[in-house]
Every structure is written in C-alpha cells, then in structure tokens.
C-alpha positions in Angstrom: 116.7 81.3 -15.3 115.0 79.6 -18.5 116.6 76.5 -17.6 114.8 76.7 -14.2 111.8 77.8 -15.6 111.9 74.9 -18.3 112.7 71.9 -15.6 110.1 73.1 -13.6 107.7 72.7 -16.4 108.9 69.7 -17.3 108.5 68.9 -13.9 105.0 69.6 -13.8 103.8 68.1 -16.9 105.3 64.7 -15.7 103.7 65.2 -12.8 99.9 65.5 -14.4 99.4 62.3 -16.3 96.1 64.1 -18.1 98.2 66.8 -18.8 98.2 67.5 -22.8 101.1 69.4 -24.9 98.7 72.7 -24.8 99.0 73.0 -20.6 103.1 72.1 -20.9 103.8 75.3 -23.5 101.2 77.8 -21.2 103.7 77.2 -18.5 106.5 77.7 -20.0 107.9 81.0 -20.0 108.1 83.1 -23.6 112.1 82.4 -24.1 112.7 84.7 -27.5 112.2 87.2 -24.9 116.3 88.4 -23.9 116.2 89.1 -19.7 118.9 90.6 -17.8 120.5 88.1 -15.3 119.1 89.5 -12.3 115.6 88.9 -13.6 114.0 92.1 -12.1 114.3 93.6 -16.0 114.2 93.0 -19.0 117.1 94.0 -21.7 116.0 96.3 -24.1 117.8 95.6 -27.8 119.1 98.5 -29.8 119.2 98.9 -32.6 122.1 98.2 -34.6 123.9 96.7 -31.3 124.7 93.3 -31.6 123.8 91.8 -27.5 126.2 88.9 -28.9 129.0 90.5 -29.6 129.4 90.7 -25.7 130.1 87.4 -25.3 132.2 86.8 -28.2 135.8 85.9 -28.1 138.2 88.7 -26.9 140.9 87.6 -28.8 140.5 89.6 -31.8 139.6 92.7 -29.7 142.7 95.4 -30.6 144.2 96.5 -27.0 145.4 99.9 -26.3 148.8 100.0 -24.7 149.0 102.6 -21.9 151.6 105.0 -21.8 153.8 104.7 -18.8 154.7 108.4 -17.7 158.2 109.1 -17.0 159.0 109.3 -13.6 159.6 113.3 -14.1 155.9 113.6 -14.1 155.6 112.5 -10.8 155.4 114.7 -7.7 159.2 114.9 -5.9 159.2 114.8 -2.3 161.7 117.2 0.0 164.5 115.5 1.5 166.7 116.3 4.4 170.1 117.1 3.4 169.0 119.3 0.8 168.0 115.8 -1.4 164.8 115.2 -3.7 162.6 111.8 -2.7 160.6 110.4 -6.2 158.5 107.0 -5.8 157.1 105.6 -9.3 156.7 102.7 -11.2 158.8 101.4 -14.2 157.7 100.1 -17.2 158.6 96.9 -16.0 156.0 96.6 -13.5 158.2 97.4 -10.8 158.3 100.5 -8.1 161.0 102.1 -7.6 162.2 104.9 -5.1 165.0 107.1 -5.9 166.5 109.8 -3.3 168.6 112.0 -5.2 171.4 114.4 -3.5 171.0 117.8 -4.8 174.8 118.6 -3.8 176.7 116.2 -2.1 180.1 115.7 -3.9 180.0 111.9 -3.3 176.8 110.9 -3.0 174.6 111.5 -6.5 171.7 109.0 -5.4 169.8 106.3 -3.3 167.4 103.8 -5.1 165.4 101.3 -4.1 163.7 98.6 -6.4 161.1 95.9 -5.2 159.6 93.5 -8.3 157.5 91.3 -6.5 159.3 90.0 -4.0 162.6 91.0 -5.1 163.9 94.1 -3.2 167.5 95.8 -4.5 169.0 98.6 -3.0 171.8 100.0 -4.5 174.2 103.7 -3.5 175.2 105.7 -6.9 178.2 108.0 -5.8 179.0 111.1 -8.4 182.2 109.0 -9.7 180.3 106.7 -11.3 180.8 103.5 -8.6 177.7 101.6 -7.6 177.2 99.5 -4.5 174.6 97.4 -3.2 173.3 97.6 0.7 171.1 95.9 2.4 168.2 96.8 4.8 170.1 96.1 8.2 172.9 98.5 6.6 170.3 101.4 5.8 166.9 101.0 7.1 165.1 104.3 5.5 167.0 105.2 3.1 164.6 108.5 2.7 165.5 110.2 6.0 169.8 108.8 6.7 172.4 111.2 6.2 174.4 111.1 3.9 177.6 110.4 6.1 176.3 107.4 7.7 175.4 105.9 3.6 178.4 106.5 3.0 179.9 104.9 6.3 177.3 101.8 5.3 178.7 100.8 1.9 182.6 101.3 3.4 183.1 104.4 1.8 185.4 107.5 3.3 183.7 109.9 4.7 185.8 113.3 3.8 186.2 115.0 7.1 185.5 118.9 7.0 188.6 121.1 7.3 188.4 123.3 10.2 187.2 126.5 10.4 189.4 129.5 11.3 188.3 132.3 12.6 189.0 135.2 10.0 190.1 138.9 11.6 187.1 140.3 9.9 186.3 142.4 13.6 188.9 144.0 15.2 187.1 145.7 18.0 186.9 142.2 19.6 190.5 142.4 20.5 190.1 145.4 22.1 
C-alpha cells in the first residue's frame, strides 16, 4: 500500500514540471503511521507489544510437543462376533484400525495400518503367530467372521463337536 501510494506520487510529481518538493510531500501519504493490510483500519500499537516480533524469525520460538493419547482413550466400537473395533492414530503419524476378539481361542486380533500410501494388514492368532493378508483375501476386516479369517490366512478352522441331546426330559419319551 505505501509503495503504491509513493509511485503514484512519484508519478505525479514527474508529471507537473512546475511542481516543487512542497506539492510532492502533501501527496504523499503519512508513512510512520502502521496500517493493517487491508487498509480499511488502522493498527492500534500496545503498549509494551512489540508489532515486530510478528514477523521475526520462528526459529527460536520453543514448540510444544503434543501428547499423542493412547489408543485406550479412544471410543471402541461393537463388533459382531462378540469383538471390539478401535480406529486411532499412532505416534507415527499413521492410523491404525484394530478389531480385537473378545473370546475366540485362535483369533486374538485383526489390524490394519495405512502410512501414506502404505496399507498392511496383518491376523494375530492367541498363539503368538502373525500373518499378513491382503485386501482380495479380507475385504472388511470389521464385519468377517472369524471362520472365514481364519480360512483366509490358511489356518484350520476347528470344527465344533456335535451336540448330543442330554436325557434331561423324560416325559418326551413317553
């Protein structure tokens, strides 16, 4: 804004031959005078402010390093198969989404990890194995039961053992 205001009385005072160094500074605007950038206001100095330390170099300016929460303080989501859905991020930056089985006696959990554009997807079973899957193996991971996870990453499903029918009513029979 002053610059425009000094070219354009620059501009004039070349302009008027006749014109003496008296008529340049009455069109110039008062500069000591601090103005807000969009020129509708003027700043108003405080006292004991300095207006420059705005614009100084941030280099020097401590930071304050947020805390990352753990991922317990987050809200858990209710899963089918009696199993516990948590979404957060890590303190690496990256977001992670963990299903956790409350009581399956293979399956412990089901996590998801995307940095960027690095997605890994990885099965944790209770005895301590790991295995990696891919999308086209489990596409949500949230909602599959936990047979066909485990029928994904090649793992033996345990079949149930049959039910009998126990003689707890004997006027059935009769």
């Amino acid at each position: 804004m002053k610059k425009l205001l000094i070219t354009l009385a620059i501009a004039s005072a070349a302009g008027c031959s006749s014109a003496s160094n008296e008529n340049v500074n009455a069109n110039i605007a008062n500069t000591n005078l601090p103005v807000n950038s969009n020129g509708n206001s003027q700043m108003i100095l405080l006292p004991n402010v300095n207006a420059e330390a705005f614009n100084a170099n941030t280099a020097n300016i401590p930071t304050v390093n947020r805390e990352v929460p753990k991922s317990e303080d987050f809200q858990k989501r209710t899963a089918p198969d009696n199993s516990e859905v948590l979404t957060y991020m890590r303190p690496d930056g990256s977001f992670a989404e963990t299903r956790t089985f409350k009581d399956h006696p293979q399956l412990l959990k089901i996590e998801r990890v995307t940095n960027g554009p690095n997605v890994t997807r990885k099965v944790y079973l209770r005895n301590g194995k790991v295995y990696d899957f891919t999308e086209d193996q489990i596409a949500d991971m949230r909602t599959t039961a936990p047979g066909n996870i485990l029928k994904a990453i090649g793992v033996d499903v345990p079949t149930p053992a049959p039910v009998s029918k126990k003689d707890g009513n004997k006027n059935e029979a009769q």
